[in-house]
C-alpha positions in Angstrom: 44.8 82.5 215.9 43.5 82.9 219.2 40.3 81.9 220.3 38.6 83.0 223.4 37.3 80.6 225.8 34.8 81.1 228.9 36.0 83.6 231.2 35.5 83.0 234.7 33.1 85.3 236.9 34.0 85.4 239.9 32.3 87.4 242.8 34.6 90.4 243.9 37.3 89.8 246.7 36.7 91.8 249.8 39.4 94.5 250.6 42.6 92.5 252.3 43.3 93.1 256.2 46.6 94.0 255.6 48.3 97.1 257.6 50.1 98.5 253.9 48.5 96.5 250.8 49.7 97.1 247.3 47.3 100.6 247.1 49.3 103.5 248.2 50.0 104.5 251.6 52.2 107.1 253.0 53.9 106.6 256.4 53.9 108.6 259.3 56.8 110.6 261.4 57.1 111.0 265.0 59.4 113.7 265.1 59.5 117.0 263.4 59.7 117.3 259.8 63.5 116.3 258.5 64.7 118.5 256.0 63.4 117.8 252.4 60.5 115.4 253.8 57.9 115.7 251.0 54.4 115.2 250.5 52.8 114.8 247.6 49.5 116.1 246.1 47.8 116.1 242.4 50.0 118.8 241.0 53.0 116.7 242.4 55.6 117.0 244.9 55.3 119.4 248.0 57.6 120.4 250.6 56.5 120.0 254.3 58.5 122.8 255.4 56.3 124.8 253.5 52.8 124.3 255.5 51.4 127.0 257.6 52.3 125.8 260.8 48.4 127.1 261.6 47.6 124.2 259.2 49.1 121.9 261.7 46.7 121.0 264.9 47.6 123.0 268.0 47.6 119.5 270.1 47.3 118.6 273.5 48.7 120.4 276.1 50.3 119.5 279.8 47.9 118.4 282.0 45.2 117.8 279.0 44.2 113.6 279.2 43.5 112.0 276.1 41.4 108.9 276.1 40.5 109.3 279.8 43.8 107.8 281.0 46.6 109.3 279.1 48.1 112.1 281.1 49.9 114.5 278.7 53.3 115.9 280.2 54.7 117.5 277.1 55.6 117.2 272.9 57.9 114.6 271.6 57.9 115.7 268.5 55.4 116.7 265.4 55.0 115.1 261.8 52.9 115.8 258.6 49.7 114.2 260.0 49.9 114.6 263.8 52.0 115.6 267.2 53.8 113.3 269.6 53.3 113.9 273.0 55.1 112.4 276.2 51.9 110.7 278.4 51.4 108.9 281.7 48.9 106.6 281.7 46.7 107.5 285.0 46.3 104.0 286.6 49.6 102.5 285.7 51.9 105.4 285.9 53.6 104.3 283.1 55.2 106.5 280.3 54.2 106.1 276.7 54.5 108.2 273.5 50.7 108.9 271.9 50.5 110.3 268.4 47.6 112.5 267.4 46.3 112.8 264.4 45.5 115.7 262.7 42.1 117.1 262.3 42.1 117.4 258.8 43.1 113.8 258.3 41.5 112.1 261.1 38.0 112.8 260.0 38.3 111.6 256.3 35.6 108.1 256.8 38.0 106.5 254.6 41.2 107.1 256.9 39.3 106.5 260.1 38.2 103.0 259.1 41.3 102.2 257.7 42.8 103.8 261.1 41.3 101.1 263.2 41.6 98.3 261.1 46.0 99.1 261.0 45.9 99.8 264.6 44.5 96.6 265.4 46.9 94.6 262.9 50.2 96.6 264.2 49.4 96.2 268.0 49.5 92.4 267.5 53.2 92.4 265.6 55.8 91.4 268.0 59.7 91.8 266.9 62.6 92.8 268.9 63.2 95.6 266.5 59.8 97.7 266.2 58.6 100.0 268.1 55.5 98.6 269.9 52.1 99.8 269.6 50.2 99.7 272.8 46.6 101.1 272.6 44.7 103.2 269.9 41.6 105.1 270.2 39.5 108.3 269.4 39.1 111.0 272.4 35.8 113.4 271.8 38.9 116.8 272.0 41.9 115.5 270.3 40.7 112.6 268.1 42.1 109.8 266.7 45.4 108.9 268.7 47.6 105.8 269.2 49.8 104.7 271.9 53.2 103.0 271.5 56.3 102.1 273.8 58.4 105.2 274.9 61.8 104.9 273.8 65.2 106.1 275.6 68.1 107.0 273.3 68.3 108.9 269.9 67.9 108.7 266.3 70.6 107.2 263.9 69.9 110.5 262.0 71.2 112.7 265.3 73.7 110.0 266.1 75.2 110.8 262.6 74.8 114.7 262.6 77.3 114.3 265.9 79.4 112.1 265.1 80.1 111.5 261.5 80.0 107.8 260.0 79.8 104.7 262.0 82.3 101.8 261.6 81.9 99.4 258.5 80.6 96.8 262.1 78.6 99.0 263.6 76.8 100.2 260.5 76.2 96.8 259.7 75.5 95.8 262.8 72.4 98.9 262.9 71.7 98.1 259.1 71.4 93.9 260.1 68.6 94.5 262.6 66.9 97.4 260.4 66.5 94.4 257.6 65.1 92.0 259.8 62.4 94.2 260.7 61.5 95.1 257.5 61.9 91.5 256.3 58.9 90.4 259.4 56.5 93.0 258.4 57.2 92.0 254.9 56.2 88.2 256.0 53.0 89.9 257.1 52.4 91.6 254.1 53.1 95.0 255.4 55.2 97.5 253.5 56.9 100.7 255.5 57.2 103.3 252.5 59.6 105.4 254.9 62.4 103.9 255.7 65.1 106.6 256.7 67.9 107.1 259.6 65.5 109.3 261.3 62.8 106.1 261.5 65.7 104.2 263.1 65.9 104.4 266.7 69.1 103.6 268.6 67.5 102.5 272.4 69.5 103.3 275.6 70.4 99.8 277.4 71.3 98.0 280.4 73.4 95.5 278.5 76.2 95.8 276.0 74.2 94.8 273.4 73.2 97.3 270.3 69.3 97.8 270.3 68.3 99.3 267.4 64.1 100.2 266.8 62.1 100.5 263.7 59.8 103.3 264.0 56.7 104.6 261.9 55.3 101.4 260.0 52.1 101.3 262.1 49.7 103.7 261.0 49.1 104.8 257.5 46.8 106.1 255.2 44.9 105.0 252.1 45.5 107.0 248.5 42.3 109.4 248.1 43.4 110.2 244.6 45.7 109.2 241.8 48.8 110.5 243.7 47.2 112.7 246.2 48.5 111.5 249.8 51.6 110.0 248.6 54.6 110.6 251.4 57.9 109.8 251.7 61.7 111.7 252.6 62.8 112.7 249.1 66.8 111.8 250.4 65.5 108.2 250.1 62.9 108.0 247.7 63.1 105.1 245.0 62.6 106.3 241.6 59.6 104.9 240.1 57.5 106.5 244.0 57.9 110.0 241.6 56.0 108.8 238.6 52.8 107.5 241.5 54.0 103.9 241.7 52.5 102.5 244.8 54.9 101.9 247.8 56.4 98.2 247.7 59.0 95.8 248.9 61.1 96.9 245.8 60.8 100.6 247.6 61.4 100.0 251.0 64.6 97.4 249.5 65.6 101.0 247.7 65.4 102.9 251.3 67.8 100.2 253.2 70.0 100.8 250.4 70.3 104.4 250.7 70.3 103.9 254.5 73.5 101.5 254.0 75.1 104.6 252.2 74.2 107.0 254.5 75.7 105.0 257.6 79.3 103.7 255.8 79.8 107.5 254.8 77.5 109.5 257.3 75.9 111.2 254.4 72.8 110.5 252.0 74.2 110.3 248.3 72.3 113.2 247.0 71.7 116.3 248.8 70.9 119.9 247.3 67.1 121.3 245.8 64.8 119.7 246.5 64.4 119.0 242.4 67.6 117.9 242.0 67.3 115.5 244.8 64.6 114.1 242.6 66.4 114.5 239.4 69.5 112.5 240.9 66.9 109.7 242.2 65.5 109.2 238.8 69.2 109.6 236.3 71.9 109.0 238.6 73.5 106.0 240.2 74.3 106.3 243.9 77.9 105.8 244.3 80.0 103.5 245.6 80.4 104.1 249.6 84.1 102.7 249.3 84.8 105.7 247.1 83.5 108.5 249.6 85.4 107.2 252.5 89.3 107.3 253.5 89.1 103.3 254.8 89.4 100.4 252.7 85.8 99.2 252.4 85.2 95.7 251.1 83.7 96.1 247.7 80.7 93.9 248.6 79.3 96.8 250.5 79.4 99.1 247.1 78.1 95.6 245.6 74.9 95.8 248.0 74.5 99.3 248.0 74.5 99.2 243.8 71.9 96.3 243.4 69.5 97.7 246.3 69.3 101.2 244.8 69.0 99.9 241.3 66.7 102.3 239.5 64.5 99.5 237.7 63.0 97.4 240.5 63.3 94.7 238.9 67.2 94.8 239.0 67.1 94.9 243.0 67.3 92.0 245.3 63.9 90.3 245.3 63.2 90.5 248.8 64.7 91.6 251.9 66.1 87.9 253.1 68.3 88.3 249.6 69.6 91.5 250.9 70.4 90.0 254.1 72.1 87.2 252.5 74.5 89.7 250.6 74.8 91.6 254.2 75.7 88.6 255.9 78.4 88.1 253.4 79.9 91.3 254.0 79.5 90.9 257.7 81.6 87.7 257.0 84.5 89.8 255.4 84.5 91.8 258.6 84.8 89.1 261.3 80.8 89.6 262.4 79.7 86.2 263.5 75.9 85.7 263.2 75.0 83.0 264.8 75.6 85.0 268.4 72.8 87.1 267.6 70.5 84.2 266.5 70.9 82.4 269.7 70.3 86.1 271.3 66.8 85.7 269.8 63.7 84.7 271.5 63.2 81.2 271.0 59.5 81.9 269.6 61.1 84.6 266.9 64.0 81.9 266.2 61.2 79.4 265.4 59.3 81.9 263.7 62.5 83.2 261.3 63.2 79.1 260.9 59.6 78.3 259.6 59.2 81.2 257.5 62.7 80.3 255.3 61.8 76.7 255.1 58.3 77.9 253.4 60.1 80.6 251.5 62.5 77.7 250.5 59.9 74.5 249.8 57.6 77.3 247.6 61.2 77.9 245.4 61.6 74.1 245.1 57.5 73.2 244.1 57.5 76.1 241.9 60.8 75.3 240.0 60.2 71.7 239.6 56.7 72.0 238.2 56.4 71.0 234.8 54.0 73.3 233.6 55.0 76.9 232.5 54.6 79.4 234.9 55.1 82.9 235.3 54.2 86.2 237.3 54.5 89.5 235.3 52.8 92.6 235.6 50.4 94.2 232.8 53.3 95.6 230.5 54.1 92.2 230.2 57.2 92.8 232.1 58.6 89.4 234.0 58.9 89.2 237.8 59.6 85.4 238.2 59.6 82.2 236.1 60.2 78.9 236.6 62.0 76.5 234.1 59.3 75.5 232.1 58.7 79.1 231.3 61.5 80.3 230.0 62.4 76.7 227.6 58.8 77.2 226.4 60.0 80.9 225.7 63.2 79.6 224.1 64.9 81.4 226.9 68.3 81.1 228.1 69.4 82.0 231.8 67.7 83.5 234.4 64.6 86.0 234.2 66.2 89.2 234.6 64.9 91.8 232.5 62.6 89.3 230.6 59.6 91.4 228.5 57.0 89.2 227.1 56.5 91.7 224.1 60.3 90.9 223.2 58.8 87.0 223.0 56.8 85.3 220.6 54.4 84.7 223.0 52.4 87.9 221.5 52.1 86.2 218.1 50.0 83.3 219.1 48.6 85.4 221.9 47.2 88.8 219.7 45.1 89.4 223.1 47.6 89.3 225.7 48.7 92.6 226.8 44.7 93.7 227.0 44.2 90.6 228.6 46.8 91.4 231.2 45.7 94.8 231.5 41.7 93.7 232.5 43.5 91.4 235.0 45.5 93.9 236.7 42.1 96.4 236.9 39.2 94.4 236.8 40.6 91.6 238.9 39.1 89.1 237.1 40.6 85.7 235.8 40.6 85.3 232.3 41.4 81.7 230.7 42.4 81.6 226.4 43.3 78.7 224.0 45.7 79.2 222.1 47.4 77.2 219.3 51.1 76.7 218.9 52.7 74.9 215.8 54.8 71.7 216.5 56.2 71.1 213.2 54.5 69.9 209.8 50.9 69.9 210.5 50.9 69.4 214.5 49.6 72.0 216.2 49.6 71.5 220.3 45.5 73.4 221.7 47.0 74.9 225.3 44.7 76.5 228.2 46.3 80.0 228.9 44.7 81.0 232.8 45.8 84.7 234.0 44.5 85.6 237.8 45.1 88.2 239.7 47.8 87.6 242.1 46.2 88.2 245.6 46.7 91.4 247.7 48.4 89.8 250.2 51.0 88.3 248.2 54.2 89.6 249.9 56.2 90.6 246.0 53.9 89.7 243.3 50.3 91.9 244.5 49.1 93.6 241.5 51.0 91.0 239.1 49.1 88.6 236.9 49.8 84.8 237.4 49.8 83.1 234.0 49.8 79.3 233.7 50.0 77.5 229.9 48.7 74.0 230.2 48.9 71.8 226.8 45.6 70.0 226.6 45.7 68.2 223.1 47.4 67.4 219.9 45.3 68.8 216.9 45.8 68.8 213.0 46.0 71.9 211.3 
């Protein structure tokens, strides 16, 4: 029997200043629509390639100056939701690239305030692997437009449409520094929703050093509908983004594994319609890249290429550092020594990278060793993490993997659970439940059950529920 206690009332939390929080975004392109990117609206999926190219804004042209001090001198390139042009600034001289943003989309109140708000949290990120954003603004003739750094070199899409497949090193090499981008805007609560060879920019250098660039995390816009607005490139779409699932580590973990593919065998795993890309997403494992090349390829690579593209999410690595950690490995199998590139960093993003493991690492070791169960699941009752006193009050063997509190007897003494988890994950609101567990003979244990809303900042669990079971007293029956 179950017996409700108070629930707690709490004054609604204020939306989170995050650049992607757990609603859904879609990311934007700065070059010309690749083949089979996709946008989706209410009646589902639509192809890009498809819009009247009237539907698109005409831009600025030569000579035109946006934002009284950008001086355009030409198009870079042109997405779903703007144009790229090539701009001087007129007092500096300098060269940027400025994205406009289409009409259509630029004057939704919604996507303008959400505009500035992301603009102002991506121009203060600072990694040696993203593309920088410079300046943002709204010009009375254009609109909306932001300024980043110009970059010199070429896509690792083009570099693999001339040249075939990169070296198990290189592609590691590319793939290494792709990670650790997405693992510092992940620290930061930001998600990227498109990762893709053509958002990966290989930069032209003085030195002999590989740069590589992550491009298009910095502007995005919120979901106006249940799925209307969703984006992505279908060739790297993770499974669960078909059915409206917001964009999320687990996603962008999906992306680098398809990217990992794509560079060890210089192709995407499933090409074709544009439905049975989909289809292949949803049914079909992606295969092994040893199998699709003529080299012998360590098997860790198909190893890493297999867990990141799992189709449940739950089944993929748990964050990007995990993935790294299975990359380093295979880096190790090839001779790739790390640590050069670690001293390469700057000694403020060395500290940085340091801190954030040793939190990472203290949270794993407070969590584990706390005596009360805990758990974080989301409203299907589906198990993200536990620690130990979860899973031996669950009678649970192993690990978490794949744990379902409905396959539990959790639900017995807890008739209320599933509804309680669902009012969590919608209404936000904590709810706190006694419940009564038998002992043996005529013990019974009274224990506090407390479900809150995990905050939307939280880098993996947003949109979870955080349960806590706390024993308070030993009653007869």
């Amino acid at each position: 029997m179950v017996l409700p206690y108070h629930r707690l009332m709490p004054e609604e939390r204020e939306g989170h200043e995050t650049l992607l929080p757990s609603i859904e975004r879609s990311a934007l392109s700065t070059k010309s629509a690749a083949p089979g990117q996709i946008q989706l609206d209410p009646s589902g999926f639509q192809d890009i390639r498809e819009t009247p190219a009237e539907a698109l804004q005409a831009g600025a042209r030569a000579g035109d100056v946006i934002g009284d001090r950008y001086v355009v001198e030409g198009q870079l390139g042109r997405g779903g939701m703007g144009r790229v042009m090539r701009v001087r600034h007129a007092a500096l001289g300098k060269v940027f690239a400025l994205k406009l943003i289409r009409t259509p989309i630029a004057t939704d109140p919604k996507i303008r305030e959400m505009f500035y708000r992301e603009a102002r949290l991506a121009s203060a990120l600072t990694h040696d692997n993203i593309c920088s954003i410079v300046d943002f603004g709204q010009d009375d003739t254009f609109g909306l437009f932001m300024v980043m750094e110009l970059l010199e070199g070429q896509t690792v899409h083009h570099k693999l449409a001339q040249s075939g497949k990169l070296s198990p090193k290189v592609a590691c090499d590319i793939l290494w520094q792709v990670a650790d981008a997405v693992r510092f805007i992940h620290s930061r609560a930001i998600l990227h929703g498109d990762i893709k060879t053509a958002n990966i920019f290989l930069v032209k250098t003085t030195t002999q050093r590989r740069l590589v660039k992550l491009l298009d995390f910095g502007l995005a816009r919120p979901d106006l509908g249940r799925i209307e607005g969703i984006s992505g490139t279908p060739e790297y779409l993770a499974p669960e983004r078909q059915d409206g699932a917001a964009t999320s580590q687990a996603t962008d973990i999906y992306a680098l594994g398809i990217v990992c593919f794509e560079l060890l065998t210089g192709r995407v795993p499933f090409t074709g319609e544009l439905s049975d890309v989909l289809l292949h997403h949803k049914l079909t494992a992606v295969p092994a890249p040893s199998k699709h090349v003529t080299e012998p390829l360590d098997t860790r690579a198909d190893e890493l290429v297999a867990r990141a593209t799992a189709k449940d999410p739950a089944n993929r690595h748990p964050d990007v550092q995990s993935f790294m950690y299975e990359l380093r490995a295979l880096m190790g199998m090839l001779g790739m020594e790390q640590s050069g590139r670690r001293r390469a960093l700057a000694p403020e993003a060395a500290r940085e990278r340091r801190d954030l493991d040793h939190r990472v690492k203290a949270a794993a070791e407070v969590f584990g060793a706390i005596s009360l169960p805990m758990a974080s699941c989301d409203a299907t009752g589906r198990v993200r993490v536990a620690n130990q006193a979860f899973l031996e009050f669950l009678g649970v063997a192993g690990d978490v993997a794949g744990l379902q509190l409905k396959d539990s007897a959790l639900p017995e003494v807890y008739p209320t659970l599933f509804r309680d988890l669902e009012e969590v994950a919608t209404k936000r609101r904590p709810i706190k439940r006694v419940i009564y567990l038998h002992e043996g003979g005529d013990r019974m244990i009274e224990a506090a059950v407390l479900l809150t809303p995990a905050p939307n900042t939280a880098e993996v669990t947003a949109g979870e529920a955080h349960l806590v079971i706390h024993p308070l007293r030993a009653v007869s029956s």
